[in-house]
C-alpha positions in Angstrom: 4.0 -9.9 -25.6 5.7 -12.0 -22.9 6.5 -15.5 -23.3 3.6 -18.2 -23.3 0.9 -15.7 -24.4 -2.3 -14.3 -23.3 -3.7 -17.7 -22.3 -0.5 -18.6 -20.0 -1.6 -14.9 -18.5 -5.1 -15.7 -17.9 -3.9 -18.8 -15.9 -1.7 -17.2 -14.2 -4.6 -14.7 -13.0 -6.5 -17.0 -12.1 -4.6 -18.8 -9.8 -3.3 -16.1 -8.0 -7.3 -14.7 -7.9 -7.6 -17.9 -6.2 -5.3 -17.4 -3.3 -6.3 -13.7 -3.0 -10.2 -15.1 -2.3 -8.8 -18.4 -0.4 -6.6 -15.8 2.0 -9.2 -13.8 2.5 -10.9 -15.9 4.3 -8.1 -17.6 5.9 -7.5 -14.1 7.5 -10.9 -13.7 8.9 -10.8 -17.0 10.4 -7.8 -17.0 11.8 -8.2 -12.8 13.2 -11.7 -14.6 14.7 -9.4 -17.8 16.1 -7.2 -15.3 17.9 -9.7 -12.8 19.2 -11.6 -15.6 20.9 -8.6 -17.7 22.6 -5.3 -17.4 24.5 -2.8 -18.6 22.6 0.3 -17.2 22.0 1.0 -19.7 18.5 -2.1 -18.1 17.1 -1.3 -14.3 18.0 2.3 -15.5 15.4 -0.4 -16.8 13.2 -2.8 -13.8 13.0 0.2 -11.8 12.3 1.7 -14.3 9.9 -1.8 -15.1 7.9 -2.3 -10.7 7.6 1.4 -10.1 5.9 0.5 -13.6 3.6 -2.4 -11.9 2.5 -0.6 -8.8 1.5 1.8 -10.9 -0.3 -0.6 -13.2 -2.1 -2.5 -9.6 -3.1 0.3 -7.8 -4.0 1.1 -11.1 -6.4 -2.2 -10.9 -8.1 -2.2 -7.2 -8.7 1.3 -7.2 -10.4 0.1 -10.3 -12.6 -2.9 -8.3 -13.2 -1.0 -5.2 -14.7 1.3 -7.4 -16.5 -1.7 -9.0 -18.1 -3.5 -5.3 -19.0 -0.1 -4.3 -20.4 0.8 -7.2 -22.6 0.8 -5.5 -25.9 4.4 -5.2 -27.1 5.2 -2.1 -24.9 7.1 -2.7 -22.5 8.7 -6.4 -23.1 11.8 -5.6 -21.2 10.5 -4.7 -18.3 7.9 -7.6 -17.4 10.6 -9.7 -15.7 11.8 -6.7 -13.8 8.2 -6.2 -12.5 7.8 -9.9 -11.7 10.9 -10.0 -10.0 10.1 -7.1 -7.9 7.2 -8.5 -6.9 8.8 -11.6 -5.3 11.3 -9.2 -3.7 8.6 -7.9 -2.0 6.9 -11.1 -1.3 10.3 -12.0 0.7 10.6 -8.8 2.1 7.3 -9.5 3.8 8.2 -12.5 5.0 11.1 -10.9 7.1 8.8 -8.5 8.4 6.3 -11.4 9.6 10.1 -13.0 10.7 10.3 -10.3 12.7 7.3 -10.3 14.6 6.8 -14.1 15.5 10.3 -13.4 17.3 9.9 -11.0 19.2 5.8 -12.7 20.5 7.8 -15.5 20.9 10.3 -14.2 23.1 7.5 -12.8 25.5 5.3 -15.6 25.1 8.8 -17.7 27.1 9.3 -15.1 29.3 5.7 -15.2 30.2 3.9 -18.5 29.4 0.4 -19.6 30.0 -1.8 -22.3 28.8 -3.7 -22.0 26.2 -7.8 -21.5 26.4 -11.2 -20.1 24.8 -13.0 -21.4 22.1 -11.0 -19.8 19.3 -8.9 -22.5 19.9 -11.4 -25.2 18.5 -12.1 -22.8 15.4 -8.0 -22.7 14.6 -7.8 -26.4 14.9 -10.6 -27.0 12.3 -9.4 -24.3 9.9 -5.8 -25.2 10.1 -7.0 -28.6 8.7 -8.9 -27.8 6.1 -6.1 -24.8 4.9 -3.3 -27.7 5.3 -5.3 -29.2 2.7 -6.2 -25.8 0.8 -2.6 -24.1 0.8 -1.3 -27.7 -0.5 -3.8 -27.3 -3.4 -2.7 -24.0 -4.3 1.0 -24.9 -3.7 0.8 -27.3 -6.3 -1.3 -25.8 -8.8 1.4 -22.4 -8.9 4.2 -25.0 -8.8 2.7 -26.6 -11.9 2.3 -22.8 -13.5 6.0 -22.1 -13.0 7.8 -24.2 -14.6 5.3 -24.5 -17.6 5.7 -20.4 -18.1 9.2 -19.8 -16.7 7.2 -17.3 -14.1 9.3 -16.3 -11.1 6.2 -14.5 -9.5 4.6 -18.0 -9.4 7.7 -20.0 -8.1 7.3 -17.3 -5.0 3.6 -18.1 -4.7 4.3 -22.0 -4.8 6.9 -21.4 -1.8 4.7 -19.2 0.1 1.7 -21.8 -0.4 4.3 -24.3 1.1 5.4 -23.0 3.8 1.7 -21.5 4.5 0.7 -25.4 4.5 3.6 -26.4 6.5 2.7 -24.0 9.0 -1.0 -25.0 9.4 0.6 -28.5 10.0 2.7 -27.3 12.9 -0.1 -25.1 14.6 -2.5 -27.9 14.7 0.1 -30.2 16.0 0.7 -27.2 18.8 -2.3 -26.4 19.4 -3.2 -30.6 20.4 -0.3 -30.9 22.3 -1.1 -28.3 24.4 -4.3 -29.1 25.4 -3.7 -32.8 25.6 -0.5 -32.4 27.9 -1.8 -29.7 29.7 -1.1 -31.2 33.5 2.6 -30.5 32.6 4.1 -27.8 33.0 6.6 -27.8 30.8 3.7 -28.1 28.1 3.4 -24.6 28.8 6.3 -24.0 26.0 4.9 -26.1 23.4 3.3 -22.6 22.1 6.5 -20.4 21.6 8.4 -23.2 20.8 5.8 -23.9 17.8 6.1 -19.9 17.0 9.6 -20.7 16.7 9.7 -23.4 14.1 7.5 -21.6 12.0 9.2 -18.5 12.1 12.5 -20.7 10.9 10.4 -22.1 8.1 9.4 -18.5 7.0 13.1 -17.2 7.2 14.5 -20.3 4.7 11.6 -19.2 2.3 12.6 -15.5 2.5 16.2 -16.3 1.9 15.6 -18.1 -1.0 12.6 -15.4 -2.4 15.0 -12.8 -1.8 18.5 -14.7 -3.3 17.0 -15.2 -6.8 14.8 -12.0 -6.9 18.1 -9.9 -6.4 19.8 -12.3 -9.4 16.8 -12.3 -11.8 16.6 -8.5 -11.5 20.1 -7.8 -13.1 20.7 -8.3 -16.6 23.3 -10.4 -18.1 24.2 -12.6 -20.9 23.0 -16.1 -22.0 24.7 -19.1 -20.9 27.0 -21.0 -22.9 24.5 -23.5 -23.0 21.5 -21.1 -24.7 24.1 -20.0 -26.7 24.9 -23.4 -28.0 21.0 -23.9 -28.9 21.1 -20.5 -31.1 24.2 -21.6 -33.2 22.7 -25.3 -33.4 19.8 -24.1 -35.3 21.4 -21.4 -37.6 23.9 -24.1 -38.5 20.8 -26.6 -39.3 19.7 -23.5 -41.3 22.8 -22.6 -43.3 21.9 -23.3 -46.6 18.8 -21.4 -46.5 20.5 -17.8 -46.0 23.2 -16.0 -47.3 25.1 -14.4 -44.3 24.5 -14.0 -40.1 25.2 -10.1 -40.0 24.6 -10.4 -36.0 23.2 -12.0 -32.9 22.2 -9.7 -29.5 20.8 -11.9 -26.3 20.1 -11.3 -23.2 18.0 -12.7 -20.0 15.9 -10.3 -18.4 14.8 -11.4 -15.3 12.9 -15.1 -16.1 12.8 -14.2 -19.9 15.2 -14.6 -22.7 15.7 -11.9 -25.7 17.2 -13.0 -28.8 17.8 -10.8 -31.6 19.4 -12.6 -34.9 20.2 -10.2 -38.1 20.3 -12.5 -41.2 20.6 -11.8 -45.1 18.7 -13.7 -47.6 19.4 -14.4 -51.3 17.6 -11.3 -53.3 15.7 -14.2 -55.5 13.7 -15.8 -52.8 10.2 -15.4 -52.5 8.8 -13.4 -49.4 7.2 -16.9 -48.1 10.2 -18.5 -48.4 12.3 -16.1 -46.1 8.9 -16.2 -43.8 9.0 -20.0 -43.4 13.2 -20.0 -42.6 12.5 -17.3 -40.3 9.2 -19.1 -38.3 11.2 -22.6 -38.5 14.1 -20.8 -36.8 11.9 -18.8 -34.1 10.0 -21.8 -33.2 13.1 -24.1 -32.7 15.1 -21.5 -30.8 12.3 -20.7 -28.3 11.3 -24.4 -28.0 15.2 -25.0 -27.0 16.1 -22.2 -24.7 13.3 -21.5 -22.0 11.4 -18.7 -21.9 13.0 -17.0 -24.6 11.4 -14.1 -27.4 13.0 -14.8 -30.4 13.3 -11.4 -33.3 14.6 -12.2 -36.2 15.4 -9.0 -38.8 17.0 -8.5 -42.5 20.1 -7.5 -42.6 22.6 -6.4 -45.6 25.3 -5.9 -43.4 26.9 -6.8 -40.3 25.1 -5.4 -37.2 27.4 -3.2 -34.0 
């Protein structure tokens, strides 16, 4: 059972349900926007919103399987699976990289102004997605750092830079049409493509640069370490020996096995309450952590 419980699952459904069913939309909108204009900004857009989709589906499904398979099987591996599933989220976001360059590159080579009615319908929806990526932006920020949950730290960035990007088409797509008697207004488009494709790349890095970290294993830091000792010192005089301690992080979660021996003449719910007294104060002090703790008679290799 991962860290924070079934309920900290459900949420975590939920919110990423959310963006699959607010994307959806988003992505017919925007496909609708682009069919019935000329603009070059919402071409990168069409293409951007599609692989954004993807991602934002691809984070609910793995959410969703971590969620039907939270039943002490395969512990381990959840923060592999979450991590993977960013990678892939910034691996996307390269791809859409890619593509906004090379329309914008054609759209300088050969610029035009923009037209058609698709551009009024992408001007009302990127104001009211400006509003609802913010929403969801903060609401998977919020879920991250209360369950230590990588896959939602990558939704929270793509929800920014999703919002970030509505802001900039809106502003492109005004400009253009209010300065269109210049010509150098002409470039306002692919310059617009542009800055949102820079936006998507400094997400991707930073997806991509903690997804390949989280995925290996390695030990605590001195600091978790420190918590672990602090409380089996508090706990001293309440068992006989420490026969072991074995840690380490695995992905965003924390395994801590500690193998203690207990004086033969205490009662079962006396060894129960040191052991849940322990658990709770370990997990409470190192985040995202899974706390065992096991009998022991001798020390442990």
């Amino acid at each position: 059972m991962i860290p924070g419980g079934h309920g900290s699952g459900d949420n975590r459904e939920k919110a990423a349900l959310t963006g699959v069913v607010f994307g959806l939309i988003d992505t017919v909108v925007t496909v609708a926007a682009m069919l019935a204009s000329n603009s070059s900004v919402l071409l990168a857009d069409t293409c951007k919103t599609v692989l954004e989709f993807v991602a934002v589906l691809m984070a609910w499904l793995a959410i969703r399987r971590i969620n039907r398979g939270s039943n002490h099987q395969f512990n381990y591996g959840i923060g592999k699976l979450e991590n993977l599933s960013s990678l892939l989220v910034g691996l996307l976001m390269l791809l859409c990289l890619a593509i906004i360059g090379v329309n914008t590159v054609r759209n300088i080579l050969h610029p035009s102004h923009i037209t058609g009615i698709g551009v009024w319908i992408s001007v009302t929806a990127q104001v009211v997605y400006a509003v609802v990526n913010g929403f969801l932006c903060l609401k998977n920020k919020r879920l991250a750092k209360q369950e230590s949950s990588p896959i939602m730290e990558s939704q929270a960035r793509l929800f920014l830079t999703k919002a970030l990007a509505n802001l900039f088409i809106l502003i492109s797509l005004l400009l253009s049409m209010a300065l269109a008697s210049y010509h150098w207004a002409l470039y306002i488009d692919p310059v617009a493509s542009m800055i949102i494709g820079a936006s998507i790349l400094l997400a991707a890095v930073g997806i991509l640069s903690s997804s390949f970290y989280d995925l290996l294993d390695r030990t605590l830091e001195e600091e978790s370490q420190f918590f672990i000792l602090r409380e089996l010192a508090k706990h001293f005089d309440q068992y006989e020996a420490l026969h072991g301690i074995k840690s380490r992080r695995s992905g965003s979660h924390v395994f801590v096995e500690i193998f203690l021996e207990f004086d033969a003449g205490k009662t079962v719910g006396e060894v129960q309450k040191t052991i849940n007294s322990l658990r709770k104060n370990i997990e409470d002090s190192v985040k995202g952590s899974r706390v065992t703790i096991a009998l022991a008679t001798e020390p442990v290799v």
